[in-house]
C-alpha positions as CSV (number, residue, x, y, z in Angstrom):
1,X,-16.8,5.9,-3.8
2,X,-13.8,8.1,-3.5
3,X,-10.3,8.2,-1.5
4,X,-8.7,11.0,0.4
5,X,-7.4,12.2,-2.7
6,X,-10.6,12.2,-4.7
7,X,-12.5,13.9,-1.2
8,X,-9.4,16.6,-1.4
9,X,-9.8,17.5,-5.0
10,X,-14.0,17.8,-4.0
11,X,-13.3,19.8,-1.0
12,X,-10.7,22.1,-3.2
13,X,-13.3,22.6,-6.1
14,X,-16.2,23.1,-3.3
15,X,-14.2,25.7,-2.0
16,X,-13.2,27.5,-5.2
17,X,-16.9,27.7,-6.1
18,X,-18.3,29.0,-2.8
19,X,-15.5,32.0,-3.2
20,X,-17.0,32.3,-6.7
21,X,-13.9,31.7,-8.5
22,X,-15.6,29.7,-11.3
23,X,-12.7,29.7,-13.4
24,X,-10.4,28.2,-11.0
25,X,-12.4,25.5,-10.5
26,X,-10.5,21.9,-12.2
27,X,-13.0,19.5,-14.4
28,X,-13.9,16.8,-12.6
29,X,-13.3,13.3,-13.5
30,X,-14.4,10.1,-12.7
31,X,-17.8,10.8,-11.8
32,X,-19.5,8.6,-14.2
33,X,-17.0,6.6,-15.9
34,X,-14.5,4.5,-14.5
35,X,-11.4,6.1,-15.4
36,X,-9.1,2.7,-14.5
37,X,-11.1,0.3,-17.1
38,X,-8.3,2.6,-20.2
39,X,-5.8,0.5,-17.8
40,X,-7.0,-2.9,-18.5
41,X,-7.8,-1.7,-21.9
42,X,-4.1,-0.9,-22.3
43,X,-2.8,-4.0,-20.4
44,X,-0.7,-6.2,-22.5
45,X,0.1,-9.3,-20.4
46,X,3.4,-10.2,-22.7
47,X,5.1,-6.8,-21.5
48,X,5.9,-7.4,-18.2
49,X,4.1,-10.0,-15.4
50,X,2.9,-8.8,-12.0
51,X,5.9,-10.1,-9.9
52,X,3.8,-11.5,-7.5
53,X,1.8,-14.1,-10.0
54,X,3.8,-17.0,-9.1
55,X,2.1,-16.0,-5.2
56,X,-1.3,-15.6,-5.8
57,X,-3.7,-17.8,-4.8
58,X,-5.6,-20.4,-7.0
59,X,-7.8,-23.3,-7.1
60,X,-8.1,-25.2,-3.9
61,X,-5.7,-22.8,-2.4
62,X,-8.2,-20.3,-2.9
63,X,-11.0,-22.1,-1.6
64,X,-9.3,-23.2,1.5
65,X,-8.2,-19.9,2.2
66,X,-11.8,-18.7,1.8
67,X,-13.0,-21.4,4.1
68,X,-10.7,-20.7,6.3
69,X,-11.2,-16.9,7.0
70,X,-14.6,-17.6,6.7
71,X,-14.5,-19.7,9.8
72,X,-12.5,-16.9,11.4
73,X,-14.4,-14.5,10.8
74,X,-17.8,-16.2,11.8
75,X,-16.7,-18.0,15.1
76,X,-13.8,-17.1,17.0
77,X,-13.9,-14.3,19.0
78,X,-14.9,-10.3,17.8
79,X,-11.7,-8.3,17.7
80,X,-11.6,-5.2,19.5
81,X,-10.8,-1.7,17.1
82,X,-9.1,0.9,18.8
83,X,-6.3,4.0,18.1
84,X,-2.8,3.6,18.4
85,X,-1.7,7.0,19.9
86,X,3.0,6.9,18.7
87,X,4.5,10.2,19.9
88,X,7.0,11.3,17.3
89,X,10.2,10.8,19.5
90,X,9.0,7.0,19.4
91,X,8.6,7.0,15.6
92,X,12.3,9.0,15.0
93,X,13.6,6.5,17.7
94,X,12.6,3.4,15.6
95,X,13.6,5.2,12.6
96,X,16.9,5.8,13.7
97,X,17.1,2.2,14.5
98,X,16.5,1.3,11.2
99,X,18.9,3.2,9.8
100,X,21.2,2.1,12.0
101,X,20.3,-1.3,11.1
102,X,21.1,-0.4,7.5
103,X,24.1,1.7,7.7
104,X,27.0,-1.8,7.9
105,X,25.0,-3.4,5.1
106,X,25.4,-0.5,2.5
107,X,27.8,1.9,1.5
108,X,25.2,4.1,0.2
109,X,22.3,6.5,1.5
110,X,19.5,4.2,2.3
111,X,16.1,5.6,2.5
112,X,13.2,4.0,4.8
113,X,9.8,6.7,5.5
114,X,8.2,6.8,8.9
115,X,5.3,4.4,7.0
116,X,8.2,1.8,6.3
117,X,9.4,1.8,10.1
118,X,5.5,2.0,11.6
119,X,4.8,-1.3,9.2
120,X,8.2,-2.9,10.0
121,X,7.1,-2.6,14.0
122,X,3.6,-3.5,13.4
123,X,4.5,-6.6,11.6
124,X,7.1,-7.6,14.0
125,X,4.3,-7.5,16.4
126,X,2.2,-10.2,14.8
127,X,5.3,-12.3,13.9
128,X,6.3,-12.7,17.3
129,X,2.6,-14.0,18.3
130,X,2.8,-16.8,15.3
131,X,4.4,-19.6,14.6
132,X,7.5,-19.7,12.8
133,X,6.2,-20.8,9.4
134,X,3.3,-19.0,9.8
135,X,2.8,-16.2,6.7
136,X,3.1,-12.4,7.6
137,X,1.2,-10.4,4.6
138,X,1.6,-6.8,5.1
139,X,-0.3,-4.3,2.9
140,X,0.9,-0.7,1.6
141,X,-1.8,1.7,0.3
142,X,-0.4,4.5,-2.2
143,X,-2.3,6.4,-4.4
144,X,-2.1,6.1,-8.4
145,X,-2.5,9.3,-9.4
146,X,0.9,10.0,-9.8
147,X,2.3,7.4,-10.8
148,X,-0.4,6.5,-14.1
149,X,0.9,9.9,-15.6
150,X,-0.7,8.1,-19.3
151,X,-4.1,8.6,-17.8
152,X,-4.1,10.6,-15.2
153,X,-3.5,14.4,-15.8
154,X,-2.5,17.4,-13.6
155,X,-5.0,19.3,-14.8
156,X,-7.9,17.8,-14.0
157,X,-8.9,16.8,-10.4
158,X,-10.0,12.9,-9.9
159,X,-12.9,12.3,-7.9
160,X,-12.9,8.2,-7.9
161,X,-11.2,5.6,-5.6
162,X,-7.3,5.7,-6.7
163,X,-6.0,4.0,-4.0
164,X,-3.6,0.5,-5.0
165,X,-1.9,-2.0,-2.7
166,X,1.7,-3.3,-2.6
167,X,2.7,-6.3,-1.1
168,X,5.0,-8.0,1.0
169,X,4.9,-11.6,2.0
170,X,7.0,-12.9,5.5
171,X,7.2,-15.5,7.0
172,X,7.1,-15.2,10.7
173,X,10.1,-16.9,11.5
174,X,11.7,-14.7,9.0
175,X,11.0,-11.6,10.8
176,X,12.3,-12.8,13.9
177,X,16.0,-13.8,12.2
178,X,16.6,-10.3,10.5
179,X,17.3,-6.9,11.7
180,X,14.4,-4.6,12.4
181,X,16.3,-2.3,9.2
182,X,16.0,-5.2,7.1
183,X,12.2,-5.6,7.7
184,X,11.7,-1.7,7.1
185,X,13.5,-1.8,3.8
186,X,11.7,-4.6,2.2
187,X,9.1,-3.0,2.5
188,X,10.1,-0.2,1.6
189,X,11.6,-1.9,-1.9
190,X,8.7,-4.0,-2.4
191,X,6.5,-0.6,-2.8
192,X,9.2,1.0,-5.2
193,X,8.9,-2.5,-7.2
194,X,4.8,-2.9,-7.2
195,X,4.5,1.5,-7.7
196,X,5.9,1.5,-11.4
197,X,3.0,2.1,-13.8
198,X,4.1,-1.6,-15.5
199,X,3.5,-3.3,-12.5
200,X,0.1,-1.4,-11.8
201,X,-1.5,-2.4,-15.3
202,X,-0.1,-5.6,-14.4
203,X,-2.5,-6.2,-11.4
């Protein structure tokens, strides 16, 4: 399987060869080799821990969890998949709010992306239909490329699934008590934290 970036850097080289430019076009990688098992060959568990170990789930907590989604997934009611249609005055609007949010807490620049604000909304929508000590889990994708420059090069075009996850963990009553700014950064920071190439051999 591949990710956008892997379908890009096929569509690019497809491209280059249909306009017979043979010697433009990159060496593929990660067709037959899984280019991510050099990362757990190169993890070293004494350097530094995933931050989120002491979080993860194990034992019976696993097993309950497992049960539970299980029972979720299998009984209650089929949930609807639709699109979301934001016009971009919406998304510069909660932006701005964010920033605004930010601005009495810092006396630096503070930097939150459209991404950070959309999740910051998104998850404020689900905290307010839970209870207070209910857990909010909110999932970033970025891609690795970039950021695994030890494996990783350039100048060659990657064809496999690079795509990673960072994490941050709410609770839903703690959504509700800070600013919508607040929300947006941690996310934000949480992705800055979990996107260094330590914490990515960590996982």
């Amino acid at each position: 399987m591949t990710g956008a970036m892997g379908l890009s850097a096929l569509m690019n080289a497809w491209s280059l060869a249909l306009a017979g430019r043979w010697s433009e076009v990159p060496q593929l990688q990660g067709v037959h080799e899984d280019l991510l098992d050099e990362a757990d060959a190169r993890f070293d568990p004494d350097q530094e821990p995933y931050c989120l170990a002491q979080a993860q789930l194990k034992g019976l907590k696993l097993l309950r969890f497992g049960l539970r989604f299980f029972s979720r997934t299998c009984f209650r009611r089929k949930k609807e998949l639709g699109m979301l249609y934001l016009p971009s005055s919406f998304v510069s609007k909660l932006r701005q709010e964010a920033l605004n949010d930010l601005k009495p807490s810092s006396s630096e620049p503070v930097f939150v992306s459209d991404g950070d604000v959309l999740c910051a909304w998104a998850t404020r929508m689900m905290a307010s239909q839970q209870g207070k000590q209910r857990p909010v889990l909110v999932l970033n994708i970025f891609d690795i490329q970039s950021r695994l420059k030890s494996i990783f090069r350039p100048e060659h075009a990657y064809v496999q699934n690079t795509a990673f996850g960072s994490l941050s963990i709410f609770k839903s009553g703690e959504v509700s008590r800070t600013s919508f700014g607040e929300t947006a950064f941690r996310i934000r920071e949480d992705l800055i934290q979990q996107s260094t190439e330590e914490q990515i051999l960590a996982q």
